[in-house]
C-alpha positions in Angstrom: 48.8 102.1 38.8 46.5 104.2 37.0 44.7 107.0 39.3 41.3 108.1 37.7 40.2 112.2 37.7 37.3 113.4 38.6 35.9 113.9 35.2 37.4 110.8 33.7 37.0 107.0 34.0 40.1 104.8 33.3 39.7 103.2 30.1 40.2 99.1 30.1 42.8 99.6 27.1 44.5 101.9 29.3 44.6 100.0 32.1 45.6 96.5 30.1 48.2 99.0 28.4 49.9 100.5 31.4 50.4 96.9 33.0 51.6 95.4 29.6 54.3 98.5 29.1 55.5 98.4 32.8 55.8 94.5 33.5 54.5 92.2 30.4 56.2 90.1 27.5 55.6 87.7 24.3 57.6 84.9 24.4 58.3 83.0 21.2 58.7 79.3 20.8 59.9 77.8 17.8 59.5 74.3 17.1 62.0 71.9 17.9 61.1 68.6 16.4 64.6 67.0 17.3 64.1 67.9 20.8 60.6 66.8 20.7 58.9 70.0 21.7 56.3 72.2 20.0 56.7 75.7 19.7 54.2 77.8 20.6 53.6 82.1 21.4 52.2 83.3 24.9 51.5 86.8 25.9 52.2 87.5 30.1 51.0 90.5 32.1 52.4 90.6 35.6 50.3 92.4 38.2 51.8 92.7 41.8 48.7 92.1 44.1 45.1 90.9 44.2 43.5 94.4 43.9 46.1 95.1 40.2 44.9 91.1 39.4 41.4 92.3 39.7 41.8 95.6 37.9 43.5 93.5 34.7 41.2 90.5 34.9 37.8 93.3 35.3 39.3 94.9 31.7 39.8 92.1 29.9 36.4 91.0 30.8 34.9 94.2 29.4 37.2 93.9 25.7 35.9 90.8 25.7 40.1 89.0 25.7 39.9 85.9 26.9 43.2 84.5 28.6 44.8 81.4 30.4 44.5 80.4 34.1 46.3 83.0 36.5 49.0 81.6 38.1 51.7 82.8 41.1 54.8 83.4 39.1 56.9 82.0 42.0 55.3 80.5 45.6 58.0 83.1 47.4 56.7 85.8 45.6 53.6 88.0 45.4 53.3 88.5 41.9 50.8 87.2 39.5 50.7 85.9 35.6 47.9 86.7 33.7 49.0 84.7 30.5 47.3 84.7 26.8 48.1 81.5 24.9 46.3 81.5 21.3 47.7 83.4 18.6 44.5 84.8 17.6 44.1 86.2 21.0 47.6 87.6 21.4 46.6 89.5 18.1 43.4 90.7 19.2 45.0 92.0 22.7 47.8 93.9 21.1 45.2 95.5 18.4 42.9 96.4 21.2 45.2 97.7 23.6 48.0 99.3 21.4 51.3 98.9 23.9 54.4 100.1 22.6 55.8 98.4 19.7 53.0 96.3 18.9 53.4 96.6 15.5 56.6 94.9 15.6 55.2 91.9 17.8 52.3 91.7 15.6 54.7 90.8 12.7 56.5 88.6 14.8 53.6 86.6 16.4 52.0 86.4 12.8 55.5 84.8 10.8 55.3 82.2 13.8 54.8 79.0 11.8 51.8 77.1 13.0 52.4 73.3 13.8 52.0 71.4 10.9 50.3 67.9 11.1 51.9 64.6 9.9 49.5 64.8 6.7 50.7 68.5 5.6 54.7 67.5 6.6 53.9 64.6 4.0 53.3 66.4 1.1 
């Protein structure tokens, strides 16, 4: 974890940063009509304890990111998701927050297709 100096205050992009680089992912659906399942893009931050939860979930607040319900990633386990489901949001976090290569998920998470409705598969 981040430890602040003296003089300095630990920045919410650098917190949101630091867990994204050491323990987070975008996972990309596609769509899978034969299958019967939509495809769909999710951002995940894993923090290790309640204090790291509190640190990520007190810097999104202040960027203003919202994000998904926090879930236990397994009930054996003492890690935590802090997941991001909309693609607008995913964008917005990885503008914000700059982690490494997040111009190459930005292209990635924008050439996702977006669902297309029985009206626009008709024409």
């Amino acid at each position: 974890m981040i430890e602040p100096t003296k003089n300095e205050a630990v920045r919410p992009e650098a917190i949101l940063r630091e867990f994204y680089n050491r323990n987070g992912c975008v996972r990309i659906r596609p769509d899978d009509p034969e299958k019967g399942r939509h495809g769909g893009v999710e951002l995940r931050l894993v923090v290790g304890d309640m204090a790291e939860r509190k640190s990520v979930l007190g810097a999104m607040k202040v960027l203003n990111l919202p994000h998904g319900k926090v879930y236990r990633k397994q009930k054996t386990r003492r890690q935590w998701v802090v997941p991001i489901y909309a693609r607008a949001d995913i964008l917005m976090f990885l503008k914000i927050v700059k982690p490494k290569n997040s111009t190459a998920l930005s292209k990635r998470v924008q050439a996702t297709a977006k669902r297309r409705t029985a009206a626009e598969r008709a024409l």
